[in-house]
N, C-alpha and C positions, 0 to 999 in steps of 0.2 A: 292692821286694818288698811282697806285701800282707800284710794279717793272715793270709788264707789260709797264704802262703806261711811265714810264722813258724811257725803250728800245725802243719804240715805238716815244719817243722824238729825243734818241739819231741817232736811223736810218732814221729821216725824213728829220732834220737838219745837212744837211752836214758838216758844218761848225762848230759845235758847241760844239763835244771835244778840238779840238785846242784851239776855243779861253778859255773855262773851265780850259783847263790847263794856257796858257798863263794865266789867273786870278789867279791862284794857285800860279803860277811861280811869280809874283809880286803884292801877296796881303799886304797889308797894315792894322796892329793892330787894328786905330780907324774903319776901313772898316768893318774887321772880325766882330769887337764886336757888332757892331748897325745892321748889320744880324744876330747876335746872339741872339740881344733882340728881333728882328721885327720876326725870326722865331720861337721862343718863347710864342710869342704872338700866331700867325698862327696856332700854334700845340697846343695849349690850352685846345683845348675840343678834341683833337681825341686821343680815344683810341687804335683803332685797332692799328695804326703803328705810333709811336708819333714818333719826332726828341728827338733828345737827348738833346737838346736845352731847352727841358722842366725838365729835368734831370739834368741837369750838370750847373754850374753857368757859368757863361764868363770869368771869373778871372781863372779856371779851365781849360776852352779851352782852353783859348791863352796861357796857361803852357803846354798845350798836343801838340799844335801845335811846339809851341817853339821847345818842345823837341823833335818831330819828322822831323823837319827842312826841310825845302824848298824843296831842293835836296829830299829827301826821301818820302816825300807828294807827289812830284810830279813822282816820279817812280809807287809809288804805283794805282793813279789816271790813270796812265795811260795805269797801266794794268786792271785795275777794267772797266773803259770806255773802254777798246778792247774787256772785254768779260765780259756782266755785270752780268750775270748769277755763270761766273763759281767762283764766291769768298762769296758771300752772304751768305752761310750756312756753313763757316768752319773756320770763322773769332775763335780766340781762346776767350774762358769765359773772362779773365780778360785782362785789360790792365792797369800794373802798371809803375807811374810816381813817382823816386826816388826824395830826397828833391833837390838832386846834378841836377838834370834834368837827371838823365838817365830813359830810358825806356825799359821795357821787357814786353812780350804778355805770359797769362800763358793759355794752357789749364788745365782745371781739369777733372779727371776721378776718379772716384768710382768704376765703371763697367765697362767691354767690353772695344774697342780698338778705334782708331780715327775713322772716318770715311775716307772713300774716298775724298772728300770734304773739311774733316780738312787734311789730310795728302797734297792735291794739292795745297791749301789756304796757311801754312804757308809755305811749299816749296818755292814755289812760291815767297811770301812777303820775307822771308829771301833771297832768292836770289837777287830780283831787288832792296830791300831799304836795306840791311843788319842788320834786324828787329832782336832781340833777342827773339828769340820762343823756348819756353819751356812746357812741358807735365807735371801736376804731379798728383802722384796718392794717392788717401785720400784714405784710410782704417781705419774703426773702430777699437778703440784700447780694446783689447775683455782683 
């Protein structure tokens, strides 16, 4: 399914960011994780736009989740679900999960400047979940 195709869910179904979040707002570990296997499965053979699910273990998640916590999952969801467009392409390169559970979002840059898109994206996410977002810049060491 595409982005298209999500947007096209999310404005048909009136109902269905609330209750999205309400599931966010009190999901439960074993719940998380057997979505995690079952959409693992699902995502198997697709290339174009696989889940991360086929990517990342579940032991992994439920540490990313942990550390980004209830509260802050759900701010985040519920800007992402008010405008599903405007975040998708300015998400930063990395996201690291320290041993302590902290977490920080880095962009990297080699050339040229954010875009538009990454400057509103992390704006944005720092503001409503109090995301630690950072820029850095790699240069060859000549």
């Amino acid at each position: 399914m595409s982005y298209a195709g999500y947007t096209d869910v999310l404005d048909n179904v009136t109902d269905l960011r609330g209750g999205m979040l309400e599931d966010i707002r009190r999901w439960d570990e074993d719940a998380f994780a057997r979505s995690w296997v079952t959409l693992a499965a699902w995502n198997a053979d697709n290339t174009w736009l696989p889940h991360p699910s086929t990517r990342v273990d579940v032991d992994l998640a439920l540490a990313t989740l942990e550390a980004v916590g209830e509260k802050r999952l759900s701010s985040i969801s519920g800007r992402v679900f008010a405008e599903p467009f405007a975040y998708y392409r300015g998400w930063p390169d990395l996201m690291l999960l320290d041993r302590d559970g902290g977490l920080r979002f880095v962009e990297v840059k080699t050339t040229g400047r954010l875009s538009f898109g990454q400057i509103v994206t992390m704006s944005d996410m720092r503001e409503a979940a109090s995301l630690d977002m950072r820029v850095l810049r790699v240069r060859r060491d000549s």
